[in-house]
N, C-alpha and C positions, 0 to 999 in steps of 0.2 A: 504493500500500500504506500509506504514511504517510496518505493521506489518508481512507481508511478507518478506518487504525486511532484516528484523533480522533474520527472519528463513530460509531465504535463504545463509545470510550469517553469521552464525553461527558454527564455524566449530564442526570434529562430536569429542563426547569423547573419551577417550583414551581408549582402552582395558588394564586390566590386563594380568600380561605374560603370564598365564597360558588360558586367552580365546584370543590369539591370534594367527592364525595360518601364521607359516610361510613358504614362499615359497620352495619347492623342493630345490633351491640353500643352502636355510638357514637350514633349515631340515638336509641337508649332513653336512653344517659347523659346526653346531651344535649338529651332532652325531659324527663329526671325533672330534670334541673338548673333548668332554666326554670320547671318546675313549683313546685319549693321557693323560687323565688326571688318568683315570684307569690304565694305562697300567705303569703311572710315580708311583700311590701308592704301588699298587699293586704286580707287580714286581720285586722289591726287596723283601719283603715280602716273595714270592714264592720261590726266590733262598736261602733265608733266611733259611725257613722250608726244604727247599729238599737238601739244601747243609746238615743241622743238623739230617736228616735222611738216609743220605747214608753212604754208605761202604767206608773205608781208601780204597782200589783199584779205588772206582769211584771218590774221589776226587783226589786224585791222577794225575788220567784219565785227570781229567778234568784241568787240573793246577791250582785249585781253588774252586772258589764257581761253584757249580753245576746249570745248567743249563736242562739238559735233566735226566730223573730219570733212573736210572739203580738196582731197587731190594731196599727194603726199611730194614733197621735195625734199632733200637731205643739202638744202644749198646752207643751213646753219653748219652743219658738221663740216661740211666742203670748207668753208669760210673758217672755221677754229682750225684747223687741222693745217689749211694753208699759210695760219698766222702764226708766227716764231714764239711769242709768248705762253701759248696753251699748249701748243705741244710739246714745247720743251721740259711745260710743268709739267704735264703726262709723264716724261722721263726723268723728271726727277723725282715726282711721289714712286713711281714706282722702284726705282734704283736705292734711295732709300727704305720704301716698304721689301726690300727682299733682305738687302743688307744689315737691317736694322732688325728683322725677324730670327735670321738665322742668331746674330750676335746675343740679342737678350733670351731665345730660346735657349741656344747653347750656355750664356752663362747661368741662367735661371735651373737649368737640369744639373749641372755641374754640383750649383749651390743647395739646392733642395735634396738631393742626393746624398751629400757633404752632411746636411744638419739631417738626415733622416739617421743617421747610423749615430744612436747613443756612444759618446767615448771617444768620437773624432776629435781631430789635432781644432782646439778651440770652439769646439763645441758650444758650450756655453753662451760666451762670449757673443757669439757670431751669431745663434737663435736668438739671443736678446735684442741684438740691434733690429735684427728682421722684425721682431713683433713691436721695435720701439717705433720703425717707419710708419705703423697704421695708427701712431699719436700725433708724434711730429714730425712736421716740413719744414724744413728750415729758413723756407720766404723766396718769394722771386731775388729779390736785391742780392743776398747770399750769392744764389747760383747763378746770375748772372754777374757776378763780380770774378768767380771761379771758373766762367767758362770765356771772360775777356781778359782775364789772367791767363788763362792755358791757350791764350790764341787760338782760338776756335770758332771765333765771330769771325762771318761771309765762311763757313767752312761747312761740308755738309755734315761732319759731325756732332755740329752742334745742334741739331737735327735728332741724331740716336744717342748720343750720350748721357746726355741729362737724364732722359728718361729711359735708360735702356734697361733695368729692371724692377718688375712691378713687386709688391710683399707679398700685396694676394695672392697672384700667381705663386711663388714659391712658397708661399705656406699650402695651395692648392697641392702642386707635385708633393712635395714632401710629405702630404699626409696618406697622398697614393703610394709611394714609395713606400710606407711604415708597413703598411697593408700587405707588400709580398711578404708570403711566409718568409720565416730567416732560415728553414731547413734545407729551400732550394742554397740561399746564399751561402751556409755553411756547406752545402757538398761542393759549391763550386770553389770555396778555396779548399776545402780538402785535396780537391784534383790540381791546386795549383793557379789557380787565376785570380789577377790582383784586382782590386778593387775598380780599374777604368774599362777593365775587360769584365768584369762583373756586370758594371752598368750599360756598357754598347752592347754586350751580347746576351745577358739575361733581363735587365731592371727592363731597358727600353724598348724589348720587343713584346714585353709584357705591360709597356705601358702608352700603345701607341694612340688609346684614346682620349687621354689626357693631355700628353703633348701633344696633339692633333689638336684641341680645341685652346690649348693655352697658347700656340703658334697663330691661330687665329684670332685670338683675342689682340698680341702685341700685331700683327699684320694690318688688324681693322684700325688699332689705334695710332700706327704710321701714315696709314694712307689717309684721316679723316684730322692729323694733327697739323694746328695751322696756328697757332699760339709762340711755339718757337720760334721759329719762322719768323715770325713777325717782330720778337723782342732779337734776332742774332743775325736775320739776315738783311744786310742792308742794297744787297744787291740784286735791283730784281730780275736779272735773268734767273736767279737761283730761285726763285720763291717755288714753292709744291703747289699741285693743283687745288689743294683746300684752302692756300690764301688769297691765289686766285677765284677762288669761288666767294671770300668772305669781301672780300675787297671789290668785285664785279657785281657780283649777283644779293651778297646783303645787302653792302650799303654803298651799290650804287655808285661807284667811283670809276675814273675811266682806267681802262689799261695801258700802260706803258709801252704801246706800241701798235701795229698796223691794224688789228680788231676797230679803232673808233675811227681809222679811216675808211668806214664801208663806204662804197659808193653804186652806181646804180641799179641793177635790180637787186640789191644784197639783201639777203634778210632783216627782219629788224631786230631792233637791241633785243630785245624780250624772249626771240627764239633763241637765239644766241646765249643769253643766260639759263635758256629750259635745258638746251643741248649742253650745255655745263654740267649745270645738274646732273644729267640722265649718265654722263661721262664720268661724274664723281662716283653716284651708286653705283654704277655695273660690277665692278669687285665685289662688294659685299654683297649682292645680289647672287652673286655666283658663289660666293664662297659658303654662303651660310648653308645653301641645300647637301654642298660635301659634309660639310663638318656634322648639322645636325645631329644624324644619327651617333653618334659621339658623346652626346652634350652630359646626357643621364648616367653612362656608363665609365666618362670621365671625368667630367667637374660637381656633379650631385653628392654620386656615391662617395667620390675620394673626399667631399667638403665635410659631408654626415658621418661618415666613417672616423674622418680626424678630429 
């Protein structure tokens, strides 16, 4: 009798979201939700691309950003591409977004590596300051005082330097790192392999989802950083394409070169800053659908984990 009356009153488990079906009311809430939430990304996005491939007569038309498509021409892209100033920044966000990724990758796995192994050469010491960076920043003035000391203004390092390693990030790795068993790592030095052969040939093939999304994190934030730049670079052939974009396209300023000399059928201003635009996302646009699948099994888990 007792033992009925538990399983009688035992309430039932909970379904996960995805085996729980919800009623026709919820079903609609739950699709116009999705809907407004697409139509809020997406959206701009679309007027973005259509206003930067239309015709000076259809923007015009339209007193703005374009909203219905009227005949497509690529004469904004034609026009940045044949101007010295955007496409140079093209090559240089990019040349620093690879150079600037591999470097803070690379020192970032070294270091998180380094502080994952209790008993390393200044252990301590060295995971303190790591966790002292998520207090304090020592101030612009500081670091730009340190980085016109070391002669690095108009240089493109001044570019990846300063910010070449994040804490988060290396407290992210490091907590992944803690996470492989130490029985693999102990058989491997039993066999003989030091500690950098440890990590190229067991920690990182076993942690290629982590540094896959933390290589994208420092990649988005080269290509989208336009702050330094502007406090280190005085020369603007050098500036990246994100200071041209804050400098053109926010507020409005001319470019330092043959762009404000359009002349006649050229596109107008307006497409020309959408085609900026559209030029700036396309990386992160593409990179994010790689990395995705990554995101849960490398920066979730290892954050909750540590």
């Amino acid at each position: 009798m007792t033992t009925l009356t538990t399983l009688t009153s035992r309430k039932p488990s909970r379904l996960a979201p995805w085996e729980e079906r919800p009623s026709p009311i919820g079903q609609l809430g739950k699709g116009t939700l999705i809907t407004l939430i697409l139509v809020a990304v997406l959206g701009p996005l679309y007027t973005i691309v259509l206003t930067s491939l239309s015709s000076s007569a259809t923007v015009t038309r339209a007193g703005g950003l374009v909203l219905v498509p009227d005949g497509i021409t690529f004469e904004a892209y034609r026009q940045i591409f044949s101007d010295t100033v955007v496409s140079r920044a093209v090559l240089v966000s990019t040349g620093v977004t690879v150079v600037g990724t591999l470097i803070s990758a690379g020192v970032s796995v070294l270091g998180a590596y380094s502080l994952s192994r209790p008993g390393s050469f200044l252990h301590r010491p060295l995971l303190f300051s790591v966790l002292l960076m998520f207090v304090f920043f020592p101030g612009i003035i500081p670091v730009y005082l340190m980085v016109s000391g070391l002669g690095l203004k108009d240089s493109y390092w001044s570019l990846i330097l300063p910010t070449a390693v994040s804490a988060f990030n290396v407290v992210v790795l490091r907590s992944f790192f803690m996470n492989i068993p130490q029985e693999i790592l102990d058989s491997a030095r039993i066999d003989g392999a030091g500690e950098f052969r440890i990590l190229v040939r067991i920690v990182l093939p076993m942690s290629k989802a982590v540094t896959a999304v933390v290589a994208m994190f420092y990649a988005v934030g080269y290509w989208n950083a336009w702050f330094n730049a502007m406090l280190y670079m005085d020369d603007t052939r050098k500036w990246p394409l994100a200071l041209i974009l804050r400098q053109y396209v926010v507020d409005s300023n001319p470019l330092p070169a043959a762009t404000a000399g359009v002349t006649g059928d050229a596109p107008p201003t307006l497409a020309i800053k959408m085609a900026i635009v559209v030029i700036a996302v396309i990386p992160a646009l593409i990179m994010y659908p790689l990395v995705q699948r990554h995101f849960t099994k490398g920066v979730i888990v290892g954050a909750v984990k540590g």
